[in-house]
C-alpha positions as CSV (number, residue, x, y, z in Angstrom):
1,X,-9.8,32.3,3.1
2,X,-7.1,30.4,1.2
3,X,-4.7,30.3,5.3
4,X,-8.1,28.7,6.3
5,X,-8.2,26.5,3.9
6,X,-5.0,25.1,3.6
7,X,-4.9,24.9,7.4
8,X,-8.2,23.0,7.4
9,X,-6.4,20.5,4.8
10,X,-3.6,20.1,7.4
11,X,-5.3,19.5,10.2
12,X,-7.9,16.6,8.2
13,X,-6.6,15.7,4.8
14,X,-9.2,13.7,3.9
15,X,-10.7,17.5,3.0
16,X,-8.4,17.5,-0.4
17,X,-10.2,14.7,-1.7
18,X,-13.2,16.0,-1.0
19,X,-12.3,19.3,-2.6
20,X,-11.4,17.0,-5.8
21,X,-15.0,15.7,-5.2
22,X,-13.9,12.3,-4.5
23,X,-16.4,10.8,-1.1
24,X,-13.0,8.3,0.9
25,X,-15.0,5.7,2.5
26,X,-14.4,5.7,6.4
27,X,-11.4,3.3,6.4
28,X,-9.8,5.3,3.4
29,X,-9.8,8.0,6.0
30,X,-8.4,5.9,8.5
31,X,-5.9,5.2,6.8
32,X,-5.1,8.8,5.2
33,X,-4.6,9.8,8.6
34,X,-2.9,7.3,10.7
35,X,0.2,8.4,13.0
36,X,1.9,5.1,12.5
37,X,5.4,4.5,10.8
38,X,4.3,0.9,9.8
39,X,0.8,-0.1,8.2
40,X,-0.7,-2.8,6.6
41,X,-3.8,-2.9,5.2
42,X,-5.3,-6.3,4.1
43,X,-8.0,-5.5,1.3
44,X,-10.5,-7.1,-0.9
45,X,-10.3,-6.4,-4.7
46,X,-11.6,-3.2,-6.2
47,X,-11.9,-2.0,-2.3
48,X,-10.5,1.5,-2.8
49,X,-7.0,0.9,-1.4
50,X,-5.3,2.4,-4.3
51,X,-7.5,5.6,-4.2
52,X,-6.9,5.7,-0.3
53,X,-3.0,5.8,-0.9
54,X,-2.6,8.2,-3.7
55,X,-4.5,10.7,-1.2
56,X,-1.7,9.4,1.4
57,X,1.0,10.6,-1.0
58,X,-0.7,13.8,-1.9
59,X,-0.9,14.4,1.8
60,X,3.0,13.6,2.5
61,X,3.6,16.0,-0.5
62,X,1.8,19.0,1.1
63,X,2.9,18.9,4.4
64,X,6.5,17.1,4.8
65,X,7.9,17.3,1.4
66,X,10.8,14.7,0.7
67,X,11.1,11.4,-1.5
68,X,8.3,9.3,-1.9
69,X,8.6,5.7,-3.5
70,X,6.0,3.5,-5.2
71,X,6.6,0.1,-5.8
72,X,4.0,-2.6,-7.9
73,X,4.7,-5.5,-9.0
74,X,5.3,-4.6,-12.4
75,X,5.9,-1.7,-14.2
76,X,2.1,-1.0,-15.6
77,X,0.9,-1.1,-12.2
78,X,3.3,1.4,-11.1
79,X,2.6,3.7,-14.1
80,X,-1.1,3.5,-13.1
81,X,-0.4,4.7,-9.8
82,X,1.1,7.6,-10.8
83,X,-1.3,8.5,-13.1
84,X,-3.8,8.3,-10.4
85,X,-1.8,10.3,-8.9
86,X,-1.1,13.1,-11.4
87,X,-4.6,13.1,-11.9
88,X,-5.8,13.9,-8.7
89,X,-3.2,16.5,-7.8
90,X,-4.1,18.3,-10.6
91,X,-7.3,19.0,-9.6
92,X,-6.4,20.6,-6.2
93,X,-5.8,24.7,-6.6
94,X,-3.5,26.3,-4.5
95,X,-0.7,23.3,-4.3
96,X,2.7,23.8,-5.4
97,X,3.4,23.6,-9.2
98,X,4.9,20.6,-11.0
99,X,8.6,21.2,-11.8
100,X,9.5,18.1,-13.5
101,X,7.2,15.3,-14.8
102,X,7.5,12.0,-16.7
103,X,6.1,9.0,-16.8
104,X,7.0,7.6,-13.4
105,X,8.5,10.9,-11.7
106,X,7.6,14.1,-10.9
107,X,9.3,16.7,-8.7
108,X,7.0,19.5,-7.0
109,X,8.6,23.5,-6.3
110,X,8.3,22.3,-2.5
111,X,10.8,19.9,-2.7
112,X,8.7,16.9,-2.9
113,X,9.8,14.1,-5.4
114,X,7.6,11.3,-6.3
115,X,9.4,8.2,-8.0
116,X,7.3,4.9,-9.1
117,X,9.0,1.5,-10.2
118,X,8.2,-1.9,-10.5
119,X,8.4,-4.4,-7.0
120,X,11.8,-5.5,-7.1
121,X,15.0,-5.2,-5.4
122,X,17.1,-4.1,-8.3
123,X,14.9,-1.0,-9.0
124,X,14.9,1.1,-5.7
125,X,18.3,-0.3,-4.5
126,X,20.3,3.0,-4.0
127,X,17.7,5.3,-3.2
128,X,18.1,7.5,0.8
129,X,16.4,9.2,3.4
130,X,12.6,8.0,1.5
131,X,9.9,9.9,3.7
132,X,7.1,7.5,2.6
133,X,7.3,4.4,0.6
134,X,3.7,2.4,-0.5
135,X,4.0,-1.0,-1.9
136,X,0.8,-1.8,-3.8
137,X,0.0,-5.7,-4.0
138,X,2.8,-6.3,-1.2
139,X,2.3,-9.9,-1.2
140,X,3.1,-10.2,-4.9
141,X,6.2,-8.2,-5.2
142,X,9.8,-9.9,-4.6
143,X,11.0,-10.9,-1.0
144,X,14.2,-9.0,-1.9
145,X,12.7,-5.6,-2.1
146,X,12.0,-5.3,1.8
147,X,15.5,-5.9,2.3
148,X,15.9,-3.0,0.1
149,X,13.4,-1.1,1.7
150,X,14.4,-0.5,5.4
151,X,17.5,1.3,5.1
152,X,15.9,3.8,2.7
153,X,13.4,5.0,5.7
154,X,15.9,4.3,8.4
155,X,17.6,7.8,8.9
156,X,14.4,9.7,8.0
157,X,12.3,7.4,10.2
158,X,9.9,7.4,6.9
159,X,6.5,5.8,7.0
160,X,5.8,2.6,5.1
161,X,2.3,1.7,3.9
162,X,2.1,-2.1,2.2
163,X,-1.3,-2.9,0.8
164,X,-2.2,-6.2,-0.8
165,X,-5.0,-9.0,-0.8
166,X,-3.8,-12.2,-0.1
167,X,-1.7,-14.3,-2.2
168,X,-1.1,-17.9,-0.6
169,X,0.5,-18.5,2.7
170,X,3.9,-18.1,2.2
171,X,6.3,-14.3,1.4
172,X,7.0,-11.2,3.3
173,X,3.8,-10.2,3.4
174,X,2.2,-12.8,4.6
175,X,4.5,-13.3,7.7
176,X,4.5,-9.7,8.1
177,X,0.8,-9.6,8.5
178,X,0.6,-12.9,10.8
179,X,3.8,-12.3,12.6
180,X,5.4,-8.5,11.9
181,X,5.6,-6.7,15.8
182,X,5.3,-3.0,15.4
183,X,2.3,-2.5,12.8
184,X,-0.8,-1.1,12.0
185,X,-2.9,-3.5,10.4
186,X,-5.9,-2.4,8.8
187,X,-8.3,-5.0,7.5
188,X,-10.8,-3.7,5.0
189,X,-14.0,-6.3,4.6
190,X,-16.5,-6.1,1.6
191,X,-19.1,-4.5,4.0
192,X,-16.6,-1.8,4.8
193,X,-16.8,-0.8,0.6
194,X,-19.7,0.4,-0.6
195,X,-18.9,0.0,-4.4
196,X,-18.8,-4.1,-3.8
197,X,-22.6,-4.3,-3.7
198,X,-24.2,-7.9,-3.1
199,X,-24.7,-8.1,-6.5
200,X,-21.0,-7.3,-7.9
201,X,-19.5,-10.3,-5.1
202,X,-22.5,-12.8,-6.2
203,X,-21.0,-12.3,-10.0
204,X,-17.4,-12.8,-8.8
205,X,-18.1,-15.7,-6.8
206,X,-19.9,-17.3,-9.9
207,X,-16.9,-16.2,-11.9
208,X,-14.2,-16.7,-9.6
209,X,-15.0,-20.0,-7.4
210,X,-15.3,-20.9,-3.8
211,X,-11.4,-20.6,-3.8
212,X,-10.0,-17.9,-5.7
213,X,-12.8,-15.9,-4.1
214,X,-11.9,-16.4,-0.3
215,X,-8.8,-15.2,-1.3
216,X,-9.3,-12.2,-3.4
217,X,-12.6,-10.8,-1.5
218,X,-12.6,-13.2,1.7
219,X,-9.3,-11.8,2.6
220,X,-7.7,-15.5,3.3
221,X,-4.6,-16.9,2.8
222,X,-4.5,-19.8,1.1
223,X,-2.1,-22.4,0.7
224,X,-1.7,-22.8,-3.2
225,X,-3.3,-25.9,-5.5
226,X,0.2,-26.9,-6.4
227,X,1.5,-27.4,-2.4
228,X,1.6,-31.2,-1.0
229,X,2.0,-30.3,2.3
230,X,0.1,-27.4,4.3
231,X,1.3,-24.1,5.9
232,X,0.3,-25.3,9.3
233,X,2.3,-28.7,8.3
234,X,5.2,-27.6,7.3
235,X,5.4,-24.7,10.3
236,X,4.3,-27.9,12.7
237,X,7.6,-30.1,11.7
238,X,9.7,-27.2,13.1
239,X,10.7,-26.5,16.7
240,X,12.9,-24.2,18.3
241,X,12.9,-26.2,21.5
242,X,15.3,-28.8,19.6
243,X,18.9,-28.1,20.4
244,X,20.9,-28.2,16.9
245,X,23.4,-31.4,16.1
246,X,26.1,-28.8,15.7
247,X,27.4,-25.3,17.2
């Protein structure tokens, strides 16, 4: 029974939140289970994205077992995470036992090792052969830190999950999502979350403004209040079709 079980996980992971008796909305499931080394996910606020991750982790964990990395913009967020984390992986049976634990690591008797820090260079700068690294709120972390990032998953070919609403035209993110070659993207809309009820957006649009709300639940980029000059402006008054004045 328990060989079934654990088989059935493997084959359909989304079955280990559903023995924690969480319901993953269908895109959380999409994403829990994608094949690709490279996703984005563009998501409103309080969409799920979080949740649908944490299951990601649990699910690299269980089945290929290596170094995992979280990054957030700041240390809270990380130390969320991981709670969320903790929390749900402790109410699975039959996973392997926590070896190590504090409050942004934990190391499991299969060899996995689970390490949160805060979104910048300077914190993950040193670490190898990552099998899965998730950047929450990618668009609000430091440019620096994707430098950081790619030679970590390079010899392991490890996957890299960046999830974020927007946050103005301009930062990795940003031209990863409209430009980036060689990705997933995965954009989740408010119809797609059942938790953002008519009623819940109508309150944040009051609350937020036309603005601030196309961004964080109309999933568009917008230049900030503080720009003179567009995006589209500034991107039109370059050219590579001009030869340079010098070689």
């Amino acid at each position: 029974m328990l060989i079934a079980r654990d088989l059935a996980r493997a084959f359909d992971p989304s079955l280990l939140a559903r023995d924690a008796r969480i319901v993953l909305d269908k895109w959380q499931v999409d994403l829990l289970n994608s094949a690709s080394e490279r996703i984005l996910a563009l998501a409103p606020r309080q969409s799920g994205k979080t949740e649908a991750v944490v299951w990601r982790c649990i699910r690299q964990a269980l089945y290929d077992p290596g170094l995992i990395v979280i990054a957030s913009p700041s240390l809270n967020q990380s130390a969320e995470f991981f709670k969320r984390f903790m929390n749900r992986y402790r109410s699975l049976d039959g996973v392997p036992d926590v070896t190590a634990e504090s409050v942004l690591r934990c190391e499991l008797s299969n060899g996995a090792r689970i390490r949160c820090f805060p979104g910048s260079e300077k914190s993950v700068r040193g670490f190898a052969s990552v099998k899965l690294c998730f950047v929450d709120e990618a668009a609000r972390v430091d440019d620096d830190l994707f430098v950081a990032l790619k030679p970590m998953l390079a010899v392991t070919r490890g996957t890299l999950v960046m999830c974020s609403t927007p946050c103005g035209r301009r930062g990795q993110f940003f031209k990863t999502w409209s430009e980036g070659d060689n990705w997933e993207r995965i954009k989740i809309t408010t119809d797609q979350c059942p938790r953002l009820s008519p009623s819940v957006l109508a309150d944040q649009l009051r609350e937020l403004g036309p603005s601030m709300y196309a961004q964080e639940f109309g999933l568009e980029f917008i230049d900030g209040t503080e720009a003179v000059f567009s995006h589209e402006i500034i991107s039109g008054a370059f050219s590579d079709e001009v030869q340079p004045l010098w070689q």
